[in-house]
TIMI-2910 file (N, C-alpha, C, CB; in pm, 1 decimal, decimal comma, always signed):
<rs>
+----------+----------+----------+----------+----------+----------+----------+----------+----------+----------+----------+----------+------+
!      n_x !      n_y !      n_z !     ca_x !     ca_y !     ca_z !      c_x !      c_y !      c_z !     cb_x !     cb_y !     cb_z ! resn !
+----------+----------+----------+----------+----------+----------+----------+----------+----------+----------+----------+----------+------+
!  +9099,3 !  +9881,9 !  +7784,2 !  +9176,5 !  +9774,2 !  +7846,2 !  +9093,7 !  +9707,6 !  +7954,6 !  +9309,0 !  +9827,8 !  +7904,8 !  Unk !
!  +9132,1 !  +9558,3 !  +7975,2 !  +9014,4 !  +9481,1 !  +8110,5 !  +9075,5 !  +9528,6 !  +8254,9 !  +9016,8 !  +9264,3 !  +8114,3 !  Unk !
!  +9031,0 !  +9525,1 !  +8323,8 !  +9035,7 !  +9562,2 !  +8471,3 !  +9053,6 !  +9449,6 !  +8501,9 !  +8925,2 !  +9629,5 !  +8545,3 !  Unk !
!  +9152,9 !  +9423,9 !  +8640,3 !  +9164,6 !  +9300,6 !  +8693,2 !  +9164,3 !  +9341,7 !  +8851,6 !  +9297,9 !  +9219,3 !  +8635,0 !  Unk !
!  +9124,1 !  +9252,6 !  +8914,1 !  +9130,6 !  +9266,5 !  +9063,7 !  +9204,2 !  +9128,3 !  +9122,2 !  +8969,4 !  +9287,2 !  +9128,3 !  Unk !
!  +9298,9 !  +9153,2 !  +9213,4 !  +9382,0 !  +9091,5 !  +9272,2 !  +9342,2 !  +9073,5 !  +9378,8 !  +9482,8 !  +9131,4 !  +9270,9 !  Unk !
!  +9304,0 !  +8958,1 !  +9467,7 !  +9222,7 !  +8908,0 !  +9647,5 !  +9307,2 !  +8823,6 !  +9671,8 !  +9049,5 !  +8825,1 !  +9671,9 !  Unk !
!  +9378,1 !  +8907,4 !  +9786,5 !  +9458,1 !  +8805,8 !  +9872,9 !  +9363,7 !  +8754,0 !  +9963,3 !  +9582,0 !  +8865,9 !  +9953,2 !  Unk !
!  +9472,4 !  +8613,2 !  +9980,5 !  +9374,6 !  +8472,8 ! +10072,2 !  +9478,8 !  +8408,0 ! +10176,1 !  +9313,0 !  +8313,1 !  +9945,9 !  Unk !
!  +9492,9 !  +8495,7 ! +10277,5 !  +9598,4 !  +8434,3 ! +10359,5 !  +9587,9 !  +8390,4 ! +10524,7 !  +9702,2 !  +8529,6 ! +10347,5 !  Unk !
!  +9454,3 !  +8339,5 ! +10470,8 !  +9395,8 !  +8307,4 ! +10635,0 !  +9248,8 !  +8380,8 ! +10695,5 !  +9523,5 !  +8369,6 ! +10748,0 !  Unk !
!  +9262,4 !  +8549,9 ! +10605,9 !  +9197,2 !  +8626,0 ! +10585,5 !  +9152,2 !  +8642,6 ! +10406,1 !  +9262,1 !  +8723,0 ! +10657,3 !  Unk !
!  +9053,4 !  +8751,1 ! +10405,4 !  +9035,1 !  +8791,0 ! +10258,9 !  +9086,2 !  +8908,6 ! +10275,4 !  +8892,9 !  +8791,9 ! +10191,3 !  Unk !
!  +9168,3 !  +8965,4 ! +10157,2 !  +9128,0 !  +9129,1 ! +10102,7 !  +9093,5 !  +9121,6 ! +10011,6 !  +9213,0 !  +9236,6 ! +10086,2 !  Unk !
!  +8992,6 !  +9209,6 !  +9992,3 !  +8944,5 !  +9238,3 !  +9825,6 !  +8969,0 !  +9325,8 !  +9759,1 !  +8830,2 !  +9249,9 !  +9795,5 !  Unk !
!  +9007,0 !  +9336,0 !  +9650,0 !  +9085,0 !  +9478,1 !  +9589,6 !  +8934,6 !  +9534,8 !  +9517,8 !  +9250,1 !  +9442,6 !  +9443,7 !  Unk !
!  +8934,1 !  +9584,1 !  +9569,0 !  +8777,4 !  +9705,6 !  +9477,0 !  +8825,2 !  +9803,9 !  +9395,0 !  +8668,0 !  +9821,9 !  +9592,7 !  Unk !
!  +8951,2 !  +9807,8 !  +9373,4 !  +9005,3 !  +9894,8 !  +9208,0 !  +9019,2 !  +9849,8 !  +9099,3 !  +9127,0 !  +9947,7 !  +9194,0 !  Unk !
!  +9130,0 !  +9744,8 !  +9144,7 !  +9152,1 !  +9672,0 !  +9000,4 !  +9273,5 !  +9790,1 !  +8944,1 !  +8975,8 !  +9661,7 !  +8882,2 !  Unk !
!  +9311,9 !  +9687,3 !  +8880,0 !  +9416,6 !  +9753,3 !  +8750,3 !  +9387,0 !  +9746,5 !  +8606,4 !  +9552,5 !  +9684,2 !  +8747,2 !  Unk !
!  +9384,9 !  +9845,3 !  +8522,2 !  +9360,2 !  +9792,5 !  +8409,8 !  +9481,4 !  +9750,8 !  +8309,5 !  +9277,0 !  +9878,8 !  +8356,9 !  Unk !
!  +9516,2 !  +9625,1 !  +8233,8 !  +9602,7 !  +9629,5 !  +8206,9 !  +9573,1 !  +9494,0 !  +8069,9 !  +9692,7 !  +9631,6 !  +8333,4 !  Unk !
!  +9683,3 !  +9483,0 !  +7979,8 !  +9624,3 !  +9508,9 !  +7844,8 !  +9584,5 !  +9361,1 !  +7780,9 !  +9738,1 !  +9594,1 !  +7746,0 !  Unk !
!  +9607,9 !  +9268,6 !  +7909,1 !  +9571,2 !  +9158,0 !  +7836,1 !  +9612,9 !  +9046,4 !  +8009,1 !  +9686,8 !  +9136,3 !  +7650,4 !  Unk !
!  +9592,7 !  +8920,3 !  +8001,4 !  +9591,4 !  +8801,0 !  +8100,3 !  +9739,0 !  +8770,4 !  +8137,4 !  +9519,0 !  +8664,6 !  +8033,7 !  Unk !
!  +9809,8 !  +8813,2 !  +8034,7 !  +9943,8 !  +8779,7 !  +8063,7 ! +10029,7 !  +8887,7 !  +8134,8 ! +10005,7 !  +8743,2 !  +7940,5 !  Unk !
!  +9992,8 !  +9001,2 !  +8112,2 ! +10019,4 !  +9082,0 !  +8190,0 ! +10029,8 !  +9120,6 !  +8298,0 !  +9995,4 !  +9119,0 !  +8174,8 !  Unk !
!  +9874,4 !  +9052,3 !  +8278,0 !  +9830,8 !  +9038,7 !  +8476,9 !  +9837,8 !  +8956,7 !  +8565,4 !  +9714,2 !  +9044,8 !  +8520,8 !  Unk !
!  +9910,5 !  +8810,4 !  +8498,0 ! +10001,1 !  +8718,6 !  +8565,1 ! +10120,2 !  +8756,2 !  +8609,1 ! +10026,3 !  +8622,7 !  +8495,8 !  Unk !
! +10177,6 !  +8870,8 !  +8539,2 ! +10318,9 !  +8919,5 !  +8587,4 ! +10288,2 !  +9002,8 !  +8715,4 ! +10402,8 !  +9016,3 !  +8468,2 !  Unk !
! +10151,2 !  +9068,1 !  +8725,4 ! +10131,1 !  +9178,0 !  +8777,8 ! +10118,8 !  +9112,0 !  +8915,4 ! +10017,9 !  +9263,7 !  +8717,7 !  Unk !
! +10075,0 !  +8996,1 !  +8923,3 ! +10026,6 !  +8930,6 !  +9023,9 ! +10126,0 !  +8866,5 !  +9087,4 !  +9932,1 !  +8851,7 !  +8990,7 !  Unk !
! +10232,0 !  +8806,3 !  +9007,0 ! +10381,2 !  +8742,2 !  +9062,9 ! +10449,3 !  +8899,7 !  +9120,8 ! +10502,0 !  +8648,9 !  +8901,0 !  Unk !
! +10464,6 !  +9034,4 !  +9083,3 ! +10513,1 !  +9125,6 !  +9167,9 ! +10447,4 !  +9142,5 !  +9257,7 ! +10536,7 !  +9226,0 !  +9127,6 !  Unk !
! +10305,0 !  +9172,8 !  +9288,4 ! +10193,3 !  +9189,5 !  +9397,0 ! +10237,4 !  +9087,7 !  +9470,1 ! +10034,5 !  +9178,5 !  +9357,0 !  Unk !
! +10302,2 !  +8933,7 !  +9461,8 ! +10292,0 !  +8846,0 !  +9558,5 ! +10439,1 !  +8898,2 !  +9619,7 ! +10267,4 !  +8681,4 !  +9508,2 !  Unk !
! +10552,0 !  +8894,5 !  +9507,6 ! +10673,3 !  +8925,6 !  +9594,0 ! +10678,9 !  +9052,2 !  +9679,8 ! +10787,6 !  +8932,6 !  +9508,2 !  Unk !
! +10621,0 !  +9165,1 !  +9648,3 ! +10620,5 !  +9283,0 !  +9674,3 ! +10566,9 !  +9219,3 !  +9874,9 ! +10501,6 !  +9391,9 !  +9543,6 !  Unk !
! +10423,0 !  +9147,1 !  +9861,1 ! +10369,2 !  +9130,8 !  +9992,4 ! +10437,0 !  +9082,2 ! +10089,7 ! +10274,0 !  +9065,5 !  +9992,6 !  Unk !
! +10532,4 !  +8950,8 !  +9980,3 ! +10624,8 !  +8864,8 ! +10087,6 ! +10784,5 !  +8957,3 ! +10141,4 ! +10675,8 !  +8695,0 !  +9989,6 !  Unk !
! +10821,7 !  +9062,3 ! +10042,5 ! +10900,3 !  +9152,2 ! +10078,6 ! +10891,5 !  +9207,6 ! +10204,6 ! +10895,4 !  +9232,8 ! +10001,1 !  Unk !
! +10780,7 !  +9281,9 ! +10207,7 ! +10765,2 !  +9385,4 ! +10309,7 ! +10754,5 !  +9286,9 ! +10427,7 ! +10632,5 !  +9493,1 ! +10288,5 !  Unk !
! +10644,9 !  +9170,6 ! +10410,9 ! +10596,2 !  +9085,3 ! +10522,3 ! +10630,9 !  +8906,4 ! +10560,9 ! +10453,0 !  +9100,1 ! +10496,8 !  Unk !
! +10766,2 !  +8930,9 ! +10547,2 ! +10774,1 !  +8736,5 ! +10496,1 ! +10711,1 !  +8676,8 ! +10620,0 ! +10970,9 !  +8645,3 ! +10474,3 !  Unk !
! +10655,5 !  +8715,4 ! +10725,2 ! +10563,5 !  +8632,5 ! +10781,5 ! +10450,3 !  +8626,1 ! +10767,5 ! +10563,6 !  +8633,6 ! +10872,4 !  Unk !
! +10394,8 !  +8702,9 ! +10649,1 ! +10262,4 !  +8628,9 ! +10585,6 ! +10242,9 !  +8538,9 ! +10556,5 ! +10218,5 !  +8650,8 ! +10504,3 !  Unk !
! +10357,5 !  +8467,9 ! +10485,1 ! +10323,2 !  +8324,9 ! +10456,7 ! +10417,7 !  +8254,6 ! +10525,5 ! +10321,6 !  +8283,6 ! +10310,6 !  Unk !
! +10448,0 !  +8279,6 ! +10666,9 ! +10501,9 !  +8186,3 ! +10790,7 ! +10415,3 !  +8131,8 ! +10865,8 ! +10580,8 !  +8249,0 ! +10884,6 !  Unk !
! +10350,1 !  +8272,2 ! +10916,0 ! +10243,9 !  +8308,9 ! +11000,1 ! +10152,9 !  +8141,9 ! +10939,9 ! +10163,8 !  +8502,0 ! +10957,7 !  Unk !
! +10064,1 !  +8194,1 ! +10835,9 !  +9964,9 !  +8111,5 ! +10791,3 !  +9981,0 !  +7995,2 ! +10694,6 !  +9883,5 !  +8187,6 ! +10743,3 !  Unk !
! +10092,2 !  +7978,0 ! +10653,9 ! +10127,8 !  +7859,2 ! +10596,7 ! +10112,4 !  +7846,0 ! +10417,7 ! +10037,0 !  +7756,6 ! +10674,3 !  Unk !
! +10030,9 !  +7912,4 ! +10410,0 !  +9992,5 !  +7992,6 ! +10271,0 !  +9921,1 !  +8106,3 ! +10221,7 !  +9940,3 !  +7930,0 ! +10210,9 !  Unk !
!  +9922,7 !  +8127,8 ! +10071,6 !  +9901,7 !  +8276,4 ! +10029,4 !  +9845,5 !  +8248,1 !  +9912,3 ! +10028,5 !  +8376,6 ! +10016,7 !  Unk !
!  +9729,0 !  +8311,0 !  +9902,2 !  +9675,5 !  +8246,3 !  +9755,0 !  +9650,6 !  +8426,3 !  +9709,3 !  +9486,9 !  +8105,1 !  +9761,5 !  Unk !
!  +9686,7 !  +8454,2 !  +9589,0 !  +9622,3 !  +8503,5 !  +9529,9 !  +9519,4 !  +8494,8 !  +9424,6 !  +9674,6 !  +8540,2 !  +9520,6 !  Unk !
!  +9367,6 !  +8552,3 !  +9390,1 !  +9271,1 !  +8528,7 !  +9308,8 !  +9253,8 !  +8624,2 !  +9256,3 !  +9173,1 !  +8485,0 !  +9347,1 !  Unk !
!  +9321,9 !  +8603,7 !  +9053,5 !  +9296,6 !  +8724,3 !  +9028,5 !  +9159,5 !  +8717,4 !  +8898,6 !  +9448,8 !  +8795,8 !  +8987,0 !  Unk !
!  +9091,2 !  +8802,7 !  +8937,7 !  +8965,4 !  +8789,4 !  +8858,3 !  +8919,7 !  +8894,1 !  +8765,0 !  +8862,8 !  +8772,4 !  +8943,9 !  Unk !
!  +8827,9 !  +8904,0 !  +8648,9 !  +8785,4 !  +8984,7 !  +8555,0 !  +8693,5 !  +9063,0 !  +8587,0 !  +8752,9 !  +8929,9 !  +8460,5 !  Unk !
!  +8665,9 !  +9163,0 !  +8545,5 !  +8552,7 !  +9269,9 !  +8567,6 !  +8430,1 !  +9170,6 !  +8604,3 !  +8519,0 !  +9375,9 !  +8418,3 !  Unk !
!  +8376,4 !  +9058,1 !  +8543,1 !  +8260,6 !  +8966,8 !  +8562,9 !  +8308,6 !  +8865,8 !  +8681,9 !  +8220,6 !  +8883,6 !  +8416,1 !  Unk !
!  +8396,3 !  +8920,2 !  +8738,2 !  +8411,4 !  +8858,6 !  +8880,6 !  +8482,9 !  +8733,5 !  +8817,9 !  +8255,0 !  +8826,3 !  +8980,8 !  Unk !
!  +8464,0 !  +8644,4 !  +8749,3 !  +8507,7 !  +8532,1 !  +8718,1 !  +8616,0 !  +8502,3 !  +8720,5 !  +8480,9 !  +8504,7 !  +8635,7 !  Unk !
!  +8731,0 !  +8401,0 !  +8824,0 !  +8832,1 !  +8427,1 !  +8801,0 !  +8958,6 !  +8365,0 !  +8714,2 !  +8842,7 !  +8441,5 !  +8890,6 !  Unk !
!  +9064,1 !  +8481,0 !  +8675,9 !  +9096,8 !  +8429,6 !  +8580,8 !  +9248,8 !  +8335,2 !  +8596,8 !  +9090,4 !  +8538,7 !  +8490,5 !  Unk !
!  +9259,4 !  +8348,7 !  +8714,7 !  +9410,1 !  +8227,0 !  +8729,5 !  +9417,9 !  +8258,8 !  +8882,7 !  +9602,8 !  +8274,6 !  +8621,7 !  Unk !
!  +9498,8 !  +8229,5 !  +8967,3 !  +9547,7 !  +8206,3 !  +9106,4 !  +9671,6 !  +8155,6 !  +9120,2 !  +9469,3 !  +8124,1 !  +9175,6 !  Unk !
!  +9726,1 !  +8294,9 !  +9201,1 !  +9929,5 !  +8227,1 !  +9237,5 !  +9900,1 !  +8183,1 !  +9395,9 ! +10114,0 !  +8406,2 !  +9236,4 !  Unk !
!  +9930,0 !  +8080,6 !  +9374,8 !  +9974,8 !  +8022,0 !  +9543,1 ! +10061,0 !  +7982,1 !  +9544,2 !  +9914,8 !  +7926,2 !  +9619,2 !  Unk !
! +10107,1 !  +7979,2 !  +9700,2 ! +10250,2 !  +7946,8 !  +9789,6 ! +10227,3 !  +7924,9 !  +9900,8 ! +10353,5 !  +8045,0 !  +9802,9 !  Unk !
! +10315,1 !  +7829,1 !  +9920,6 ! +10259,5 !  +7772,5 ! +10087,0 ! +10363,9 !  +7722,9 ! +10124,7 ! +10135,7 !  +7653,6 ! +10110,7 !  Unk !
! +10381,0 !  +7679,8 ! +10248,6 ! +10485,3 !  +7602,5 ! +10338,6 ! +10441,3 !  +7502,0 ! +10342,2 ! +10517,3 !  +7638,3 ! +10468,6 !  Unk !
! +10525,8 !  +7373,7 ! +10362,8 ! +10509,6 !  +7257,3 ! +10380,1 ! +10634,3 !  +7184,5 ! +10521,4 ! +10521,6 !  +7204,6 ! +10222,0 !  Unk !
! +10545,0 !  +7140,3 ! +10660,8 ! +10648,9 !  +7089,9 ! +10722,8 ! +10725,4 !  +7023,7 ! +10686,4 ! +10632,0 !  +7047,4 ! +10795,3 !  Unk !
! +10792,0 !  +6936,6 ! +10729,9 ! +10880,8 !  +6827,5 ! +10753,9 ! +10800,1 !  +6731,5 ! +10762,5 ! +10966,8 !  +6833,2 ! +10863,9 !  Unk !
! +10701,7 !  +6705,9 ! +10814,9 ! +10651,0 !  +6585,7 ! +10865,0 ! +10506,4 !  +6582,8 ! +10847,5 ! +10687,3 !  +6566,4 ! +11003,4 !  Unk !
! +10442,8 !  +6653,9 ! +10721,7 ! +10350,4 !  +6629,7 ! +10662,4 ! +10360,7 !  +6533,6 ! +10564,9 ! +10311,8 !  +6723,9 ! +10628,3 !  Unk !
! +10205,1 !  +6510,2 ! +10595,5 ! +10180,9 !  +6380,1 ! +10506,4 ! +10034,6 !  +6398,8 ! +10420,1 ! +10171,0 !  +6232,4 ! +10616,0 !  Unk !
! +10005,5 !  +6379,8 ! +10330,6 !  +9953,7 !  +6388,0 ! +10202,6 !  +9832,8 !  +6345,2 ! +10239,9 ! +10019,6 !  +6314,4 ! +10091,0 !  Unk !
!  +9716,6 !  +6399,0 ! +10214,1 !  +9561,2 !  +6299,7 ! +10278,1 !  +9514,1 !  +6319,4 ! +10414,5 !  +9584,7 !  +6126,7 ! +10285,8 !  Unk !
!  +9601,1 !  +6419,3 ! +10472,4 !  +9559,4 !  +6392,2 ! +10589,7 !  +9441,9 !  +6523,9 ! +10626,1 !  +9694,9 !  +6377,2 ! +10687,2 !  Unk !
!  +9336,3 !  +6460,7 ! +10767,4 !  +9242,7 !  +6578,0 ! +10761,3 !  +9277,8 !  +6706,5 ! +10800,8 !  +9139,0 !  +6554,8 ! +10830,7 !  Unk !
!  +9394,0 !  +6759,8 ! +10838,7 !  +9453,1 !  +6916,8 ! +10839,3 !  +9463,9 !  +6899,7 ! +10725,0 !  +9585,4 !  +6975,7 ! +10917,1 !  Unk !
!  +9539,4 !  +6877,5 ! +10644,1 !  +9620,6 !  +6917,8 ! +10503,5 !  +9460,5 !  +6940,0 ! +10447,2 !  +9748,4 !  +6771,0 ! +10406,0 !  Unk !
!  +9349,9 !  +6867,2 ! +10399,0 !  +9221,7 !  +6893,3 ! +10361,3 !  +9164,5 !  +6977,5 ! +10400,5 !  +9155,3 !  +6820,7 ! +10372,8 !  Unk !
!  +9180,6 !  +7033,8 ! +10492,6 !  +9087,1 !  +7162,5 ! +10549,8 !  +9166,9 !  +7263,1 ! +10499,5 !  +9062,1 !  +7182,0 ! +10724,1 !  Unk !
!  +9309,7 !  +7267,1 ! +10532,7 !  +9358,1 !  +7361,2 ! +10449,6 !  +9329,8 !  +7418,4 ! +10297,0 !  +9456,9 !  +7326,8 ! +10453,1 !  Unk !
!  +9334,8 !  +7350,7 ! +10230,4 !  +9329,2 !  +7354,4 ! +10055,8 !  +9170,3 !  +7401,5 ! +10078,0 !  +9363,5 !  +7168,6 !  +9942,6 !  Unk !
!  +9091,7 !  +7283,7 ! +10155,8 !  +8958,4 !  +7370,4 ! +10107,8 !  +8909,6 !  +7532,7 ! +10192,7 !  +8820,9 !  +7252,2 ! +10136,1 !  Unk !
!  +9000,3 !  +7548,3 ! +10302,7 !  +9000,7 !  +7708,6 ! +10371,0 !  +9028,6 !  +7812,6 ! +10221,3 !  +9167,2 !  +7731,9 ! +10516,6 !  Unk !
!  +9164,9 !  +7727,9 ! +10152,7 !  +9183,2 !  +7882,7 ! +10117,1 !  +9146,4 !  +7871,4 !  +9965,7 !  +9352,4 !  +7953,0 ! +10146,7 !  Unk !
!  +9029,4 !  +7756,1 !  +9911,5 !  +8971,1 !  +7771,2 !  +9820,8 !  +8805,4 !  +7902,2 !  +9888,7 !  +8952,2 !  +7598,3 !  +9762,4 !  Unk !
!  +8791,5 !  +7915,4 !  +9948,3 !  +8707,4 !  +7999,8 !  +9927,6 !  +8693,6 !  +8162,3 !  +9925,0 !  +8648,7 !  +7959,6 !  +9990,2 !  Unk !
+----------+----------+----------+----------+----------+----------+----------+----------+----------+----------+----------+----------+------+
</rs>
């Protein structure tokens, strides 16, 4: 079965250095929608705190293979602007 590793991106990195093995991509999209609720369970100011939560979940060749994000959006944001851009590109890396 492929190994997948799950890296939360919430202002910070974690990197998961185990991985799960599990039996196919779709699987590990589910695995990754519980990993996110499970985080926001215990911690719903993870994604208060920082405004968003990306997860990156990737293949044994590092390459990755999809990403769940969630984020907050004020009231009085506006689209284009240079916060909103720094954001998206913070938690692309």
């Amino acid at each position: 079965m492929p190994r997948y590793y799950f890296h939360v991106c919430d202002g910070t990195q974690e990197i998961d250095e185990l991985g799960h093995e599990l039996p196919d991509d779709r699987a590990a999209r589910r695995e990754a929608v519980r990993y996110c609720c499970g985080l926001l369970r215990d911690d719903p100011d993870l994604l208060l705190d920082d405004e968003n939560l990306r997860i990156n979940v990737t293949a044994e060749d590092g390459r990755l293979r999809f990403a769940i994000l969630l984020a907050t959006i004020d009231a009085a944001w506006q689209p284009g602007t240079r916060i909103d851009v720094q954001r998206i590109a913070d938690t692309q890396r």
